[in-house]
C-alpha positions as CSV (number, residue, x, y, z in Angstrom):
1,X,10.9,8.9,69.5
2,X,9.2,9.0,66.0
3,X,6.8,6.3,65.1
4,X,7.8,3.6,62.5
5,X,6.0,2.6,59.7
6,X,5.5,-1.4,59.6
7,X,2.8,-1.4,56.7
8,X,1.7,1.3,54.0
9,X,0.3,-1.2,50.9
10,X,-2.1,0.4,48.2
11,X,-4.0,-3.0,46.7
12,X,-5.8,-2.2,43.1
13,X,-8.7,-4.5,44.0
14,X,-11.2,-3.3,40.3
15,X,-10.9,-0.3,37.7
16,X,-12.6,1.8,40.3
17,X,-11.9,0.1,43.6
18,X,-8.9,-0.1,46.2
19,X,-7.7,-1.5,49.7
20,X,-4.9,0.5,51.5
21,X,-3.5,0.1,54.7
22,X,-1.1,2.1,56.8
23,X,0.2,0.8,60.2
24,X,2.4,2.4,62.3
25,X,4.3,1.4,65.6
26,X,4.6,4.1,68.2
27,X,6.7,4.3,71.5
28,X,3.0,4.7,73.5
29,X,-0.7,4.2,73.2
30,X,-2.8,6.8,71.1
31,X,-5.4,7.4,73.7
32,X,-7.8,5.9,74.4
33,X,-6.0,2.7,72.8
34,X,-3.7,0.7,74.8
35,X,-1.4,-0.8,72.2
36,X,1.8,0.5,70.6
37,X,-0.1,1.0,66.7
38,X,-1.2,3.3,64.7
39,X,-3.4,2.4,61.8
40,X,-5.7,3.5,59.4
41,X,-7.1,1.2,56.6
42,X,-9.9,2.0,53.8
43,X,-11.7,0.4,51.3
44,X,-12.7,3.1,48.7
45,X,-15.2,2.5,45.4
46,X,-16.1,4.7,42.9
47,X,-13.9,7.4,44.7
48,X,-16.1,7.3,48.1
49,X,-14.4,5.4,51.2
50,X,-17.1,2.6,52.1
51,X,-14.9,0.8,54.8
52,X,-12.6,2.5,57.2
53,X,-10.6,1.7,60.4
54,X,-8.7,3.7,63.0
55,X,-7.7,4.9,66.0
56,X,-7.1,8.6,66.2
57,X,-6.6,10.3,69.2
58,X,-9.5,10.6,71.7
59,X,-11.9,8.1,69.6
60,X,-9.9,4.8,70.2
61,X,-10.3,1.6,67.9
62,X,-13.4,2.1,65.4
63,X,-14.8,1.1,62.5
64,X,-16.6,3.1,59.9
65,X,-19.0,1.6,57.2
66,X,-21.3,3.7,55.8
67,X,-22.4,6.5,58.0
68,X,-21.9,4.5,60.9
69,X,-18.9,4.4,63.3
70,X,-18.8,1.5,65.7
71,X,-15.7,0.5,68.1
72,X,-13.6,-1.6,67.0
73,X,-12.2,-4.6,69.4
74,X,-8.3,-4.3,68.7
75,X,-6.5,-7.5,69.8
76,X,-3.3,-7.8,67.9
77,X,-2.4,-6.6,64.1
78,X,-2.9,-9.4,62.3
79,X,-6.3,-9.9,63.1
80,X,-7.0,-6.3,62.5
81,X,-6.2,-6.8,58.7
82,X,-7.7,-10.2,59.1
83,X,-11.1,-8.4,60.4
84,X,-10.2,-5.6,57.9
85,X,-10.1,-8.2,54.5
86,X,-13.2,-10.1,56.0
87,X,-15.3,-6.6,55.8
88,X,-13.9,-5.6,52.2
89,X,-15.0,-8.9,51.0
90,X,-18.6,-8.7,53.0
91,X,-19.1,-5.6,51.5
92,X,-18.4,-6.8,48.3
93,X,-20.8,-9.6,48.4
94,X,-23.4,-7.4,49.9
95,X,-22.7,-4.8,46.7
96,X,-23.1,-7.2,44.0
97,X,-19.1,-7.3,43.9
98,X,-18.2,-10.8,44.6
């Protein structure tokens, strides 16, 4: 069973900035996860990815910002991209952005 795709959104957010996100449903968990999704969504500026979250295989849920990588506390979807728009306008802020 092949995984579905439920999101894949490229948002133009300045002349040298975007958000895109990419969600997948699969039929089971990518370990160490233990939800049915797939994700992976980045914030990138100036060509360099400043925000990033996945789950790949073996890592689990996790958050990259800078050169840190943190675990992320998946709950449900919507309040991944909730968490995930929250950051990209943080960062913003923090970057003279706003």
């Amino acid at each position: 069973m092949k995984a579905v795709p439920l999101i894949r959104r490229r948002v133009v957010l300045a002349t040298d900035a975007f958000a895109e996100a990419v969600v997948w449903r699969v039929h089971e968990p990518v370990p160490p996860s233990s939800h049915l999704f797939k994700y992976r969504l980045a914030y990138v500026v100036g060509g360099e990815c400043v925000l990033r979250y996945d789950n790949e295989r073996g890592k689990g849920d996790h958050r990259h910002a800078g050169g840190t990588e943190k675990v992320y506390a998946f709950t449900t979807a919507d309040q991944l991209i909730a968490d995930f728009e929250a950051d990209v306008m943080r960062w913003n802020r923090e970057h003279g952005r706003a």
